[in-house]
C-alpha positions as CSV (number, residue, x, y, z in Angstrom):
1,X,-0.9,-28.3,-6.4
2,X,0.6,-26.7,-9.2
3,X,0.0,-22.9,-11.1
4,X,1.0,-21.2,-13.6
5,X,1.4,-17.7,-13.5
6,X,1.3,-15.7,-16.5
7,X,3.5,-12.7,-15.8
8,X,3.1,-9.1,-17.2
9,X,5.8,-7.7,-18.9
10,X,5.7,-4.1,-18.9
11,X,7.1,-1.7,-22.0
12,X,10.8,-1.8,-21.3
13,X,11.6,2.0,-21.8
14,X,8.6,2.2,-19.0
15,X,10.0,0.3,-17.0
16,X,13.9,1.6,-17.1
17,X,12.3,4.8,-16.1
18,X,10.3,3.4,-13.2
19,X,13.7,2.0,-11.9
20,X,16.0,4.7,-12.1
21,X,13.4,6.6,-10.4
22,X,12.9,4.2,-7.4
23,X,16.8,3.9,-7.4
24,X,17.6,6.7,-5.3
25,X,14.3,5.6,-2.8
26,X,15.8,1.9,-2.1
27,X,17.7,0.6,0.5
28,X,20.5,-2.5,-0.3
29,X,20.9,-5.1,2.4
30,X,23.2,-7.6,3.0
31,X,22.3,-10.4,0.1
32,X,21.3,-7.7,-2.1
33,X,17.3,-7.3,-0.9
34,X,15.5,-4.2,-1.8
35,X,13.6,-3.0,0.6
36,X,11.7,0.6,-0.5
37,X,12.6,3.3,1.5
38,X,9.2,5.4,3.2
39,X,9.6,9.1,2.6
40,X,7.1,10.1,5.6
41,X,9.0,7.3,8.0
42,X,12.3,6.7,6.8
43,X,11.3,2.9,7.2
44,X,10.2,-0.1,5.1
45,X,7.4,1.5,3.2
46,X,4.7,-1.3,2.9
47,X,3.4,-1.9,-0.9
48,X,0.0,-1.8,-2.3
49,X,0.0,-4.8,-4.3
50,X,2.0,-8.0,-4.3
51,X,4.3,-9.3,-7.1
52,X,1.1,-10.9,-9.2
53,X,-0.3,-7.5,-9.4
54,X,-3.2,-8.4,-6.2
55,X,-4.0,-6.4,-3.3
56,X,-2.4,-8.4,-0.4
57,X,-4.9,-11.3,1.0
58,X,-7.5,-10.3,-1.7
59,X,-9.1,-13.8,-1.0
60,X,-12.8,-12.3,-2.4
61,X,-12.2,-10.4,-5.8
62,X,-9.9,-12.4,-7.7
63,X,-11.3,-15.5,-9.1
64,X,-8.5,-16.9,-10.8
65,X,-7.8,-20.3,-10.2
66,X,-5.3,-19.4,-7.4
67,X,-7.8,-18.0,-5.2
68,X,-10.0,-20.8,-6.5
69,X,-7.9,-23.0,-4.6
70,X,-7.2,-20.5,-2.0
71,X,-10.8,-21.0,-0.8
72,X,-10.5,-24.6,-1.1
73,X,-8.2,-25.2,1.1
74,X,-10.5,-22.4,3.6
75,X,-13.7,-24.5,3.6
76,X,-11.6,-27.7,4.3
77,X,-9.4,-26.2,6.9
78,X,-12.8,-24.7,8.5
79,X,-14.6,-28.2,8.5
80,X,-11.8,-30.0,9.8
81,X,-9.7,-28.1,12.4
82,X,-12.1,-28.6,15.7
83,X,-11.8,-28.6,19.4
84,X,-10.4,-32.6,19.8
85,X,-8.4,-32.1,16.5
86,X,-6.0,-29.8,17.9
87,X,-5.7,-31.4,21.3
88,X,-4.8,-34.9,19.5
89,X,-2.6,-33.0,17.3
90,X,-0.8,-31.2,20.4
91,X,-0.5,-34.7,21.9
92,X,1.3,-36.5,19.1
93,X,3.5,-33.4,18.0
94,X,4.4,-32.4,21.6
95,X,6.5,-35.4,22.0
96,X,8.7,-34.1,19.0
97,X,10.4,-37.8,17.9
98,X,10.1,-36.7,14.4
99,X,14.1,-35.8,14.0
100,X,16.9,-33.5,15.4
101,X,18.3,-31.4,13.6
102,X,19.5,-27.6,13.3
103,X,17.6,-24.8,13.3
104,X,19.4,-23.8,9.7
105,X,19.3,-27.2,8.8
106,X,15.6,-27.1,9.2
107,X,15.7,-24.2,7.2
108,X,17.1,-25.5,3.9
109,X,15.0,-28.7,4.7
110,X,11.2,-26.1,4.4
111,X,12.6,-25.4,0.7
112,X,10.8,-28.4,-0.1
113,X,7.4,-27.2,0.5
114,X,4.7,-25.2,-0.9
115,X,1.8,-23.2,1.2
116,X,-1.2,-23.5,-0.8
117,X,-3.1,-21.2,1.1
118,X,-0.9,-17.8,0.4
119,X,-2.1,-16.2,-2.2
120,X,1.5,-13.8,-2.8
121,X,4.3,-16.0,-2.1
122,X,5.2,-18.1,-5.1
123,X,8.9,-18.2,-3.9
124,X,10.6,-20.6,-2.2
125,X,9.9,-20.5,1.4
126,X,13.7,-19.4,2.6
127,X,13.6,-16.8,0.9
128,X,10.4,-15.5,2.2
129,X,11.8,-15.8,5.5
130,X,15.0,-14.1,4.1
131,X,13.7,-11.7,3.0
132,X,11.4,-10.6,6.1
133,X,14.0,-10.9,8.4
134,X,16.5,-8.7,6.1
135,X,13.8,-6.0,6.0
136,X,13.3,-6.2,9.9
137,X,17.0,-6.0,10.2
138,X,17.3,-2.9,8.2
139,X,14.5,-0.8,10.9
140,X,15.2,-2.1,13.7
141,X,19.0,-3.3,13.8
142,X,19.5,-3.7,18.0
143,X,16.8,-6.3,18.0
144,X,18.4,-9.2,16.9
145,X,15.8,-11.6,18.7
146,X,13.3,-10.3,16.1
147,X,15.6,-10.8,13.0
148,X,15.7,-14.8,14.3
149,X,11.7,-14.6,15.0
150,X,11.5,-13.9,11.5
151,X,13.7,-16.1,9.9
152,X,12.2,-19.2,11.9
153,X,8.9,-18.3,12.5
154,X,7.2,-20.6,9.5
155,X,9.7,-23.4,10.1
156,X,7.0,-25.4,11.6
157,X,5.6,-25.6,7.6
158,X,7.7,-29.1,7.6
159,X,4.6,-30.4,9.1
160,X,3.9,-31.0,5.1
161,X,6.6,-33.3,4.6
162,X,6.8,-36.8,4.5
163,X,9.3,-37.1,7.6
164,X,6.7,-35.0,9.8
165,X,3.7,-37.2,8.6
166,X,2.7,-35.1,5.9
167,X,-0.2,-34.2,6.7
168,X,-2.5,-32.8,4.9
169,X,-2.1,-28.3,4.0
170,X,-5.4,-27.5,5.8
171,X,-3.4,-28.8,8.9
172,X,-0.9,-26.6,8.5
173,X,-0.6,-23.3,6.8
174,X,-3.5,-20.7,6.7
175,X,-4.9,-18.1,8.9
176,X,-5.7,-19.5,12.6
177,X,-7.9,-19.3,14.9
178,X,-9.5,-20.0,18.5
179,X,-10.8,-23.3,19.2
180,X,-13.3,-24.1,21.8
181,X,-15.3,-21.2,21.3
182,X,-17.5,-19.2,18.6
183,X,-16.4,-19.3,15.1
184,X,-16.0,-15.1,15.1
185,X,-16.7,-13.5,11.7
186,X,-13.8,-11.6,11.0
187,X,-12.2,-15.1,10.2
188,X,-11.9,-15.2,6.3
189,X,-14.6,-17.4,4.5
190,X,-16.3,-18.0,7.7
191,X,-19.3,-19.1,6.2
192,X,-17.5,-22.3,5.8
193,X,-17.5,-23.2,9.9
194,X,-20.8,-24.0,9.1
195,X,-19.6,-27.6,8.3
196,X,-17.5,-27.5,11.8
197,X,-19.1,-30.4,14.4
198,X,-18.2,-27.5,17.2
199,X,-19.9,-24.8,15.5
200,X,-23.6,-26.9,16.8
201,X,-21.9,-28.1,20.1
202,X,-23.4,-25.5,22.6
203,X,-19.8,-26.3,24.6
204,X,-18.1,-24.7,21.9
205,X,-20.1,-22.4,20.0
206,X,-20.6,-19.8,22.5
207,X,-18.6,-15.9,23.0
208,X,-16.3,-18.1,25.3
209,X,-17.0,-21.5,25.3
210,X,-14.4,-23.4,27.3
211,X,-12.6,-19.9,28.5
212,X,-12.8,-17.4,30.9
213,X,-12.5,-13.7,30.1
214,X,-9.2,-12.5,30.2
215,X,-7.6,-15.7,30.7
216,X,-4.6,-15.0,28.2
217,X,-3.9,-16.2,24.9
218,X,-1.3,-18.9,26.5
219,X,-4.4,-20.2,27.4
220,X,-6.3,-20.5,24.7
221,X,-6.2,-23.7,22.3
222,X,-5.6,-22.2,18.5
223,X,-6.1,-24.2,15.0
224,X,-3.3,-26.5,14.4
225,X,-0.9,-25.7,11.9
226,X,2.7,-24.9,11.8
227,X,2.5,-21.6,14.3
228,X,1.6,-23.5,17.1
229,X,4.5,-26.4,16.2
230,X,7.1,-24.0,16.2
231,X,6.0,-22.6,19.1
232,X,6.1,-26.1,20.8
233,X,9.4,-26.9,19.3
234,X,10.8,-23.3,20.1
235,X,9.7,-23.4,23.9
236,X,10.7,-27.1,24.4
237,X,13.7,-27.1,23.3
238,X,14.7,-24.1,25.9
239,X,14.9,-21.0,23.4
240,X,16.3,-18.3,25.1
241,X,13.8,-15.7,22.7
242,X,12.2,-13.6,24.9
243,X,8.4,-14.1,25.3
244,X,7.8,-11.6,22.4
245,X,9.7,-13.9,19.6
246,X,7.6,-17.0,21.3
247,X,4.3,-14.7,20.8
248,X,4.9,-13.7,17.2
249,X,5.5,-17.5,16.4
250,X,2.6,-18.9,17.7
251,X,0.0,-16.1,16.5
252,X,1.4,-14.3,13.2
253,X,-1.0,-15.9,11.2
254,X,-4.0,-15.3,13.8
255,X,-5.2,-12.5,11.4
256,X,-8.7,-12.5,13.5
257,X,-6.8,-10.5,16.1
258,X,-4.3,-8.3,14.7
259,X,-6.1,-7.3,11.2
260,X,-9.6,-7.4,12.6
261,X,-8.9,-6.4,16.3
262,X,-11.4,-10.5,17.1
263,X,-10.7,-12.4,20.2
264,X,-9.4,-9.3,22.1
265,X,-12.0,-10.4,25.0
266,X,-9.8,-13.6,26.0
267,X,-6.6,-11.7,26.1
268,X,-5.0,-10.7,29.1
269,X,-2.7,-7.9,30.1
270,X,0.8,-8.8,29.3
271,X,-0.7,-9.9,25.7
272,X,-2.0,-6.7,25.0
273,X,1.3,-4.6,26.4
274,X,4.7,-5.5,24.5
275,X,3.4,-9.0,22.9
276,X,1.0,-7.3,20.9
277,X,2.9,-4.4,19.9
278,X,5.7,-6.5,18.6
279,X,3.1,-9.0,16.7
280,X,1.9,-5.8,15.2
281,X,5.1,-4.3,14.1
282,X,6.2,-8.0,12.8
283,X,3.5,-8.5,10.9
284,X,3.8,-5.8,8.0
285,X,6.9,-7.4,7.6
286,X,5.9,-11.3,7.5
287,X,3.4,-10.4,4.9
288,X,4.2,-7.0,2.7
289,X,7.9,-8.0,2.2
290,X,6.9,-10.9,-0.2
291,X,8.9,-9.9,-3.3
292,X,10.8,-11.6,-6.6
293,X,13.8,-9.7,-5.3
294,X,15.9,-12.9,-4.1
295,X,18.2,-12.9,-1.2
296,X,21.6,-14.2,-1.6
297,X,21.6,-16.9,1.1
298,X,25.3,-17.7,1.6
299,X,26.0,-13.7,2.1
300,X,23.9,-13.6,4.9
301,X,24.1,-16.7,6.2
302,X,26.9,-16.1,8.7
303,X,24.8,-13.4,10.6
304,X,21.7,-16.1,11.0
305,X,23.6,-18.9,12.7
306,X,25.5,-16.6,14.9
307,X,21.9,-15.6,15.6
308,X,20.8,-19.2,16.0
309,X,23.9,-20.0,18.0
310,X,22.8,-17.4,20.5
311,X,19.3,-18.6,21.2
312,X,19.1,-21.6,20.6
313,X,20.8,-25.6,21.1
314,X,22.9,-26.9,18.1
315,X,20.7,-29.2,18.0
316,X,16.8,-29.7,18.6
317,X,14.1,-31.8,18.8
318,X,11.2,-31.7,16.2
C-alpha cells in the first residue's frame, strides 16, 4: 500500500524564526537526532502532533485516505486474529527455522518493510527505532538494556517479508490485544470484533474466559503480530535483557493496557511493579519520538552492536 503525502511548506522567514528559537531548547545526539528539550523536566518533551500535522493515533477524526486504510487494516485484524489463530501461529513461529542471522543484520533486513497500520511513521523503520532509542539514551544514559529494547523491539515486523512467510499486515503490526477472553472496549475500532468467531463463543467472550484473575500477563495469549515474535525470538535465543526489556517487547503495542489502563484484572504483581513502570516510561518514546529528523546510522552504529554483543548471541535463530 502506497500514499502520498502532500507536505505543508511553511513561509520561510516563519519558519527560520521558529528554528532559531527552538535552537537553544534542542538537545544533539550522537547521529545528529533532535530531541526537544522539556523546560518543566529537563527531559524529552513529548509533542502535540506528529510530522503530518495529526494528533498522535488520531485513528477517528482524520478521514484521509491514510486513516481510510488505517481502519482497514483494524476491521481485518479484528475479524481475523482469534483464540486458535494465535496458538497455530505460536506453533509454527516458535520453532524459529526461518534464518540466522544477527540482531543488526536483522535490523537493516526490517528496512524493507512498511507498517500500514501506523498512522505517523512514514520513515523507514531503522530509523524509527533509531531514533527512539537515541532519545532513550539521552534521559536515561545508565540503562543501556533499555537503549537495546528499543532499537530491537519491532524487529519482529520481518514477519512481512517473503523469507518469514509474508504474511499478511493484519498479522503483524497494530495495536494488540488479549485473546481468549472479552473483546474490552478500549481496543480501537472495537466495533469491528463483532465479525470475531470468539466474540459469540461463550468460552471466550466472557471478563476472563480461559484465565484466572491475576494469573500474570506471561500467561495470557496476546494477538499475533511481531511483539509477541520478538519476544519468542528474544527469550529463545537466551537474551540476557532483564525481564523488563522482554516485557516492553512483547506488550508495547498493547495500548488497551497502558493508554486505557484495560486488562489490568489478569495482571499479577511483578507486572504491575517495575514491568509496568518501564512499559510506561518506554512508551512515550516508541511512539512521540516519530520525527523527519534522520539519524546518521553509521555514527552510532558502534554503540548498538557493542550493545547487541552484550546481550545477545552473534547469531540467532528467527
Amino acid at each position: 500500500m502506497t500514499i502520498l503525502v502532500e507536505h505543508f511548506v511553511p513561509d520561510s522567514r516563519v519558519e527560520e524564526k521558529k528554528l532559531t528559537e527552538e535552537r537553544n531548547e534542542e538537545l544533539v545526539l550522537d547521529g545528529g537526532f533532535v530531541v526537544p528539550q522539556s523546560k518543566e523536566t529537563n527531559g524529552f518533551d513529548a509533542p502535540d502532533m506528529n510530522f503530518l500535522g495529526h494528533s498522535f493515533r488520531d485513528y477517528e477524526n482524520d478521514l484521509s485516505e491514510r486513516q481510510q486504510g488505517v481502519e482497514e487494516f483494524y476491521r481485518l485484524q479484528h475479524i481475523h486474529q482469534t483464540y486458535d489463530f494465535v496458538k497455530k501461529m505460536r506453533k509454527e513461529y516458535g520453532k524459529l527455522d526461518k534464518m540466522e542471522m544477527s540482531i543488526w543484520e536483522c535490523c537493516e533486513l526490517l528496512n524493507n518493510v512498511v507498517d500500514e497500520s501506523d498512522p505517523d511513521l512514514d520513515e523507514p523503520q531503522i530509523q524509527h527505532l533509531l531514533q527512539t532509542a537515541e532519545a532513550i539514551r539521552r534521559d536515561y544514559p545508565n540503562e543501556d538494556w533499555l537503549h537495546l529494547t528499543a532499537l530491537i523491539h519491532d524487529l519482529g515486523k520481518v514477519l512481512l517479508l517473503p523469507e518469514f512467510g509474508g504474511l499478511p499486515q493484519w498479522a503483524v503490526v497494530g495495536d494488540t490485544f488479549p485473546v481468549g477472553c472479552t473483546f474490552d472496549s478500549a481496543n480501537i475500532h472495537h466495533k469491528y470484533f463483532k465479525g470475531n468467531s470468539d466474540n459469540n463463543n461463550p468460552k471466550y467472550n466472557t471478563k476472563n474466559g480461559v484465565y484466572n484473575e491475576g494469573c500474570g500477563l506471561d500467561n495470557v495469549l496476546m494477538s499475533w503480530g511481531h511483539d509477541d515474535y520478538m519476544y519468542l525470538v528474544a527469550k529463545e535465543n537466551g537474551t540476557t535483557l532483564p525481564h523488563a526489556g522482554l516485557f516492553i517487547i512483547r506488550y508495547h503495542s498493547f495500548y488497551p493496557l497502558h493508554k486505557a489502563g484495560a486488562y489490568t484484572h489478569l495482571m499479577n504483581d511483578e507486572d504491575r511493579d517495575d514491568d509496568l513502570k518501564w512499559l510506561h516510561v518506554f512508551n512515550k518514546y516508541d511512539l512521540y519520538s516519530k520525527s523527519k529528523v534522520q539519524v546518521d546510522v553509521e555514527q552510532v552504529k558502534p554503540y548498538y552492536v557493542s550493545l547487541i554483543n552484550k546481550y545477545f548471541p552473534a547469531k540467532l535463530k528467527w
